[in-house]
C-alpha positions in Angstrom: -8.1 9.5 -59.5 -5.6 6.5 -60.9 -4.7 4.1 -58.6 -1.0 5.2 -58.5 -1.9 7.8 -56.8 -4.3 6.6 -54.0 -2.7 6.7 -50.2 -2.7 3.4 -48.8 -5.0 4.0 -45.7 -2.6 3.0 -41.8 -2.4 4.6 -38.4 0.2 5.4 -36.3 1.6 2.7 -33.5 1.0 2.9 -30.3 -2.6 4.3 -31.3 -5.5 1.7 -30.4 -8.3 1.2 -33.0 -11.4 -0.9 -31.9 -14.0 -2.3 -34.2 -17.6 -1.0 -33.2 -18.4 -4.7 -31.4 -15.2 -4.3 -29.3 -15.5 -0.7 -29.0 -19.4 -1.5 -27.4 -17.5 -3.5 -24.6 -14.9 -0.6 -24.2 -17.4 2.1 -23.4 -19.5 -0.4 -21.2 -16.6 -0.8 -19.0 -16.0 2.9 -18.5 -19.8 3.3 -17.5 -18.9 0.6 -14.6 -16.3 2.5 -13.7 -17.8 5.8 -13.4 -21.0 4.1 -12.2 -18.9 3.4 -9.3 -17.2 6.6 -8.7 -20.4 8.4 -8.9 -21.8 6.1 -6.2 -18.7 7.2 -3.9 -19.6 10.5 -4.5 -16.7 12.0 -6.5 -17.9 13.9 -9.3 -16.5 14.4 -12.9 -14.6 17.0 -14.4 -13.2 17.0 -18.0 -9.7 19.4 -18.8 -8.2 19.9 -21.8 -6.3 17.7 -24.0 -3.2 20.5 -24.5 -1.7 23.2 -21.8 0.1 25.1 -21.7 3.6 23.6 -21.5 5.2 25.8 -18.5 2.0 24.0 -16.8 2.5 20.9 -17.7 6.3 20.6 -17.7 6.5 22.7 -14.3 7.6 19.0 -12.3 11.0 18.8 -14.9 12.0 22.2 -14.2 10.7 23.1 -17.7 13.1 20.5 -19.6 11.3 18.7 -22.6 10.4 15.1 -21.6 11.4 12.8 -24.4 8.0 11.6 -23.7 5.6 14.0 -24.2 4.2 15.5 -27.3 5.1 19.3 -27.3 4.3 21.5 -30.1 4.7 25.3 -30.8 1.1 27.4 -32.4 2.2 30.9 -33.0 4.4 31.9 -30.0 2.4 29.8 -27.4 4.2 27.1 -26.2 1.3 23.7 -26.0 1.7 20.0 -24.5 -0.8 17.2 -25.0 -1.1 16.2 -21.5 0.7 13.0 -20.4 -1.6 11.9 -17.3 -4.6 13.9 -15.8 -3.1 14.6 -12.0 -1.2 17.1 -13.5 -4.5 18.8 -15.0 -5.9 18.3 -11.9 -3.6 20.4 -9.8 -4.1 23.1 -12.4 -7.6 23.1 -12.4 -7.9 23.0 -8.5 -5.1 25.7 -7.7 -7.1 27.5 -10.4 -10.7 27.2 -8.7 -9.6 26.7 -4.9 -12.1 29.2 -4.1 -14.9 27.8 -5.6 -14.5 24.3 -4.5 -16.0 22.6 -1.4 -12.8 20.1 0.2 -12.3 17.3 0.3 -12.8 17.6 -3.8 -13.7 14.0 -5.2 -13.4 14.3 -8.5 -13.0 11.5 -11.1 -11.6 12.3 -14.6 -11.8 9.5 -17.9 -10.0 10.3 -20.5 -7.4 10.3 -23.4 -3.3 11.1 -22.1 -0.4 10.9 -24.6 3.0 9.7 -24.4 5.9 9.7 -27.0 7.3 6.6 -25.8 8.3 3.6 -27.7 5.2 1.7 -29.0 5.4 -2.3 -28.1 3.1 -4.8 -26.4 1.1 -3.3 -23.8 2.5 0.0 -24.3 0.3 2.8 -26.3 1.1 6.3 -27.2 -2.7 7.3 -26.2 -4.5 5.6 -24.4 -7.6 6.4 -21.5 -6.8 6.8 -17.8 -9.6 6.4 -15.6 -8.8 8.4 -12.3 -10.2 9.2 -8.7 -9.2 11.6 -6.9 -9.4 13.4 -3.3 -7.9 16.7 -2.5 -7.7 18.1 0.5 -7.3 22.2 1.7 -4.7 22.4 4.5 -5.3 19.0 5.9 -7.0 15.6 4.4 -7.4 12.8 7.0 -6.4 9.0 6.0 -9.4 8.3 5.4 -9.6 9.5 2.2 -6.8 6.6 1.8 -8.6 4.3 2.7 -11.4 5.4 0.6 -9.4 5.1 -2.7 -8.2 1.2 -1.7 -12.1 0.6 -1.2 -12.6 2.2 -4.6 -9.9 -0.4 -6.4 -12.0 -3.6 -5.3 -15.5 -1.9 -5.7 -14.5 -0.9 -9.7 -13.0 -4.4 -10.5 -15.7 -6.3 -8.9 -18.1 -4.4 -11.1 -16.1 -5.4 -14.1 -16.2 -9.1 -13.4 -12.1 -9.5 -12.8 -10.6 -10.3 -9.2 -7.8 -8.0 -7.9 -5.1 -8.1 -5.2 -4.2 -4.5 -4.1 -0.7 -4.5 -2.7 -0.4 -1.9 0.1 3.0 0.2 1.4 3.6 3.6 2.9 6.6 4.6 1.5 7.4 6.6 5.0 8.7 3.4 6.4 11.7 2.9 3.9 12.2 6.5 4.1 12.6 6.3 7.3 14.8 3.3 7.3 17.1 4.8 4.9 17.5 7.5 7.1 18.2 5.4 10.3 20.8 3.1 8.6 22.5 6.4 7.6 21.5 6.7 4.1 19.6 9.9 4.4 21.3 11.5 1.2 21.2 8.2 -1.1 17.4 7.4 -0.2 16.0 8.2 -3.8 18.5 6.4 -5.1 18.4 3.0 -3.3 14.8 3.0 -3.4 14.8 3.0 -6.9 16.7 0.0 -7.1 14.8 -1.5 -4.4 11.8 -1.1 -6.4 12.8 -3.1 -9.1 14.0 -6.0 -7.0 12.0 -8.5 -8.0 12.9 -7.9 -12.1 16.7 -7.9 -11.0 16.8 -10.0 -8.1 18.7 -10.1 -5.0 21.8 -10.7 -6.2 21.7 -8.0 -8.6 20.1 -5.3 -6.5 23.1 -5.9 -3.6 25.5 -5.1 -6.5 23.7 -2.1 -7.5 23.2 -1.2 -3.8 27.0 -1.5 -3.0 28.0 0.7 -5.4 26.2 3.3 -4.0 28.3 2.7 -1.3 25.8 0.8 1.0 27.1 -2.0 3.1 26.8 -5.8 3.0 24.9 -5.5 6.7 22.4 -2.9 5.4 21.7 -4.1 1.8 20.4 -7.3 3.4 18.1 -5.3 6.1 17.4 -3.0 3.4 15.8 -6.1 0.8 14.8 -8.0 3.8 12.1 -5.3 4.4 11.5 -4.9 1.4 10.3 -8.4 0.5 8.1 -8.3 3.3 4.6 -9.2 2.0 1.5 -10.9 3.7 -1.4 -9.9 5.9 -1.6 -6.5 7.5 -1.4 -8.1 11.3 1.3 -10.5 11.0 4.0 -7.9 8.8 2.7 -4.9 11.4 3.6 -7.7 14.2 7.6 -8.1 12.2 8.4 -4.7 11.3 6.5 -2.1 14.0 9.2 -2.2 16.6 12.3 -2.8 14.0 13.1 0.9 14.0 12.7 4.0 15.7 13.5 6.7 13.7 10.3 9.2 13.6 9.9 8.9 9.6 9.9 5.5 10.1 7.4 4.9 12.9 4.8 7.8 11.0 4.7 5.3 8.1 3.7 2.4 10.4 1.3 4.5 12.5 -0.2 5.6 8.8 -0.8 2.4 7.7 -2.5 1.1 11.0 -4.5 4.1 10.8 -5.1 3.5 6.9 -6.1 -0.5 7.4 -8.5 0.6 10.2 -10.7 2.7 8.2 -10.4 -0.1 5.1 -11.9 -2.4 7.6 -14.9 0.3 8.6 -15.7 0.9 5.3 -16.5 -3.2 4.8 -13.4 -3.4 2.5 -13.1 -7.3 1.4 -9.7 -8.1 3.6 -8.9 -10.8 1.3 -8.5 -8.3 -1.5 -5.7 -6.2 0.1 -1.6 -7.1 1.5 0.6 -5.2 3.2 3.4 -5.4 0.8 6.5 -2.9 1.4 8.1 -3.8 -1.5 5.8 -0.7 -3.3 7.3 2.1 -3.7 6.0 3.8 -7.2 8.9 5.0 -8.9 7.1 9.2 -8.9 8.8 11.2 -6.5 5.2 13.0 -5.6 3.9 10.4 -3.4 4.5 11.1 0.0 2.7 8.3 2.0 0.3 5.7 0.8 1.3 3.7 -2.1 -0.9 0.7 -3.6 -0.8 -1.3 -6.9 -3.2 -4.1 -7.6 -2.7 -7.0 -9.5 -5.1 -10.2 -11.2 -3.7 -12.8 -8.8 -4.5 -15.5 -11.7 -3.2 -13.1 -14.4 0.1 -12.4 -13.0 1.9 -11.2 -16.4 -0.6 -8.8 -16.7 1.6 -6.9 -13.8 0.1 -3.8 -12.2 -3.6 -3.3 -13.3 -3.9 -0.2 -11.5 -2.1 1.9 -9.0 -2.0 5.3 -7.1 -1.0 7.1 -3.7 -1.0 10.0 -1.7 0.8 13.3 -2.5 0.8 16.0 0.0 1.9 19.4 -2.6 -0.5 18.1 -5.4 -0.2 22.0 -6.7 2.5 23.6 -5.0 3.9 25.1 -8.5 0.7 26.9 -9.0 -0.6 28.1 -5.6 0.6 29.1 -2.5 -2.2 27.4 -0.8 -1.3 23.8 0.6 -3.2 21.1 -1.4 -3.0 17.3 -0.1 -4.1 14.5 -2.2 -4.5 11.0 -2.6 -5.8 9.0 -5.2 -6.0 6.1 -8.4 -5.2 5.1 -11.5 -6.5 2.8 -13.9 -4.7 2.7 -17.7 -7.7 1.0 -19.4 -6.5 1.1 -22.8 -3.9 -1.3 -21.7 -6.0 -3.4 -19.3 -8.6 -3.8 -22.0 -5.6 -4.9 -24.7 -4.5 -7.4 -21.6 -7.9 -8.9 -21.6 -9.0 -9.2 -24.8 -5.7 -10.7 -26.0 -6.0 -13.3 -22.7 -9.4 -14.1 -24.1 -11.2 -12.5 -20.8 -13.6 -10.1 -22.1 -17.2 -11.0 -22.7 -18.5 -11.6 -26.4 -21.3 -9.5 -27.4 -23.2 -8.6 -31.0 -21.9 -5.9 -33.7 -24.3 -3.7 -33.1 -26.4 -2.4 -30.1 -29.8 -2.7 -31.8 -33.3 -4.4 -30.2 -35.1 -4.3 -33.7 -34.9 -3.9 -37.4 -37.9 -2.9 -39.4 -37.0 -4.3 -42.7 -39.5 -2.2 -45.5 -40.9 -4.3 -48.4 -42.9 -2.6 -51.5 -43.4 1.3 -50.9 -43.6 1.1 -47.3 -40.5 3.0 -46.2 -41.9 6.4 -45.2 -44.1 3.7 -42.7 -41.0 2.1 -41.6 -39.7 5.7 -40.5 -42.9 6.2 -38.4 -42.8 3.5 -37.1 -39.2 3.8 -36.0 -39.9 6.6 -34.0 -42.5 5.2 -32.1 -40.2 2.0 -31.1 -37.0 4.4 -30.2 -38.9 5.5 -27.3 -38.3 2.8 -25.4 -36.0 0.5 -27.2 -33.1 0.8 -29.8 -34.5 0.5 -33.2 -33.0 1.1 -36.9 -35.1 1.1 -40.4 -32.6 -1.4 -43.3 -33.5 0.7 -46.6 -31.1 -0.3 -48.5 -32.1 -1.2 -52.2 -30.8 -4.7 -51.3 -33.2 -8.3 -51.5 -35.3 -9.3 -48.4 -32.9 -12.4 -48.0 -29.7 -10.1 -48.2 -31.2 -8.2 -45.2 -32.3 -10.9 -43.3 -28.9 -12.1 -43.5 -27.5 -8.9 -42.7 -29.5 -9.3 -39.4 -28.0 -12.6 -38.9 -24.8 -11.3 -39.2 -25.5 -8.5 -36.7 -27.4 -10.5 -34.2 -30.2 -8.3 -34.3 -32.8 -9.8 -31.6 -36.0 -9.0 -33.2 -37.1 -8.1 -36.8 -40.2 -6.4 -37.9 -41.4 -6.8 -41.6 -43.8 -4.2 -42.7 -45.6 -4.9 -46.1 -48.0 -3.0 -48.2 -50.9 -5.1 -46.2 -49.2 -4.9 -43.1 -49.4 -1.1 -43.2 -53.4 -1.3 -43.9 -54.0 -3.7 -41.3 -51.7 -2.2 -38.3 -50.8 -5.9 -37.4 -47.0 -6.5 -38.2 -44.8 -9.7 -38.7 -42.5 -9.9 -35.9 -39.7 -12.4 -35.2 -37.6 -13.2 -32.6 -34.2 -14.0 -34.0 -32.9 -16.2 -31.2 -36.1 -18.0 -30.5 -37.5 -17.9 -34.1 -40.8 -17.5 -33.0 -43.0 -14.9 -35.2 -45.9 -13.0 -33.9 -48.3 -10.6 -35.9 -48.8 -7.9 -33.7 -49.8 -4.6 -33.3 -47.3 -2.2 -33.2 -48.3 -1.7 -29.2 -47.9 -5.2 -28.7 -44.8 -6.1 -30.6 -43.3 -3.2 -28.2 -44.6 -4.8 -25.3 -43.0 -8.4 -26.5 -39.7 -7.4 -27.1 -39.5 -4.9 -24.2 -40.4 -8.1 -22.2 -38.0 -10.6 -23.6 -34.6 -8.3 -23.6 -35.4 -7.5 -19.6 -35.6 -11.5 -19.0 -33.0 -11.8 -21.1 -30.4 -9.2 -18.9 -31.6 -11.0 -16.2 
């Protein structure tokens, strides 16, 4: 083939692509994260990548989202799905009767959205989600549950959260008592974005809904209300009575009660009512969380309770509450910010490096040393030095150099790569020695 004619290799934007030492770290963080679910006992699932789009497009009324990658195979109608609740409703309106409730289930995996690629944005990228779904009923507990679950998972990746808690009741309820019943979707999306407009800005856009001076100020003032459950509960539970209003309050007394039961750091959580999570499924809870010393990073991870998780697909009433974590973009975030711990190209413990006619040995020998630890023969045609460098290179902790004599005499010339110290061991013993150092070494 002429050169002319070659396809320069390039991927699509939006699409991240990890080298192997970086892609290590990726997956290590995922097996913190379900190491944690697992020890709240929510158990995984896995759907499919594509549905079926009246499934998946069921919330829009069936109208193509500019955002999601649709497709047509034959006359079947398929979407990649965009987020895994979606999934989830399918899958549990689909096996209701086979389920035990409350269903804690966790799901990690790849979504895909056709939005504009740019700086923490990606087309595909992994959500890691919890979930809790209730049959009929599901008590606040399971709330509380999932704000335990945001500190537990960050804690066990090293990184400090702040989860900001709301129940989205209480500006419902608001709305409706200052008259706004009718206009409530609408001024709460503008009063969720009032800290990117500002006040100024978000009276404007509030008065031309027709909202008055009087109740755009009561309206932001309670929404910038932020600070320790206790002292907010203390300025807002006796500001209204309207019964939407008060059920928001009692939830999130009800909500911080069982945080504190289940030995929930306090320190970690706010009662913030500025939260409002712009989907219109939540019905109660809301939370975000944020890196208090990373503030650009924004929202880190987020989720809520919805109480018709699958009412397009069953007539059966499903309640549900749970969270979010994007951690293809928190990863990006961290890495770029210089937060996320170095570690060597390759996983491996040892490298038997062959000399002479000795490779068939190596390959023995391998086998025998994978048992325990991860091991790799180098039999490339390649100089002793070359490979030793190679190992260098990869960080390899031990190598093993087997020899024509070391094959006779069953003692083999083992080094430690960090240490440089070199043993001639049995094979027996040079397992024991490195199986020894790597354990004091992790701890």
């Amino acid at each position: 083939m002429t050169q002319n004619k070659l396809i320069t290799p390039r991927k699509l934007s939006g699409f991240m692509e990890l080298s192997p030492q970086k892609q290590i770290l990726f997956d290590k963080m995922i097996e913190k994260i379900k190491n944690v679910y697992e020890k709240s006992a929510f158990v995984p699932i896995d759907t499919p990548v594509l549905e079926y789009s009246e499934i998946l497009l069921a919330k829009t009324g069936g109208a193509i989202d500019k955002e999601i990658y649709a497709f047509k195979k034959g006359d079947t109608d398929i979407c990649m799905r965009y987020d895994l609740t979606v999934p989830l409703a399918r899958y549990v309106a689909m096996n209701v009767n086979d389920l035990s409730f409350p269903f804690k289930r966790y799901q990690i995996g790849k979504v895909y959205r056709g939005e504009k690629a740019q700086k923490g944005r990606f087309r595909e990228f992994y959500q890691c989600d919890a979930d809790i779904v209730g049959l009929d009923e599901l008590s606040l507990v399971a709330d509380a549950e999932c704000l335990s679950l945001v500190d537990k998972v960050f804690k066990a990746l090293g990184y400090k959260v702040l989860v900001h808690v709301s129940n989205r009741n209480v500006l419902f309820g608001y709305c409706e008592a200052l008259g706004f019943k009718d206009k409530t979707q609408d001024i709460l999306v503008i009063l969720d974005k009032i800290n990117k407009i500002g006040r100024g800005n978000a009276i404007e856009e509030l008065t031309k809904l027709g909202v008055n001076d009087e109740s755009c100020q009561k309206l932001i003032d309670i929404t910038l209300k932020c600070g320790k459950f206790e002292s907010i509960l203390q300025e807002v539970e006796t500001l209204n009575d309207n019964e939407t209003y008060q059920k928001g309050i009692s939830e999130i007394k009800e909500v911080y009660t069982y945080l504190k039961a289940l030995g929930a750091n306090e320190n970690c959580y706010v009662l913030d009512l500025g939260i409002i999570r712009g989907q219109n499924y939540y019905t109660g809870t809301v939370f975000e969380a944020m890196m208090p010393q990373h503030p650009e990073f924004l929202t880190v991870c987020a989720g809520g309770r919805y109480d018709n998780l699958a009412g397009y697909y069953t007539d059966k009433k499903l309640r549900g509450v749970g969270l979010s974590i994007g951690l293809t973009r928190l990863f990006d975030l961290l890495d770029n910010a210089g937060l996320i711990e170095e570690v060597a190209p390759t996983n491996m413990d040892l490298q038997i490096i062959p000399l002479g006619e000795t490779l068939c040995d190596c390959l023995t020998l391998k086998s025998y040393f994978e048992e325990q630890i991860v091991c790799d023969v180098n039999y490339e045609n390649r100089s002793f030095k070359s490979k030793m460098k190679e190992a260098n290179r990869l960080k390899v902790p031990f190598i093993l150099v087997v020899g024509e004599d070391e094959v006779k005499s069953k003692t083999y010339s083992l080094k430690n790569m960090f240490t440089g110290q070199q043993y001639n061991l049995a094979k027996e013993e040079c397992l024991k020695t490195i199986v020894e150092y790597l354990k004091y070494k992790k701890n």
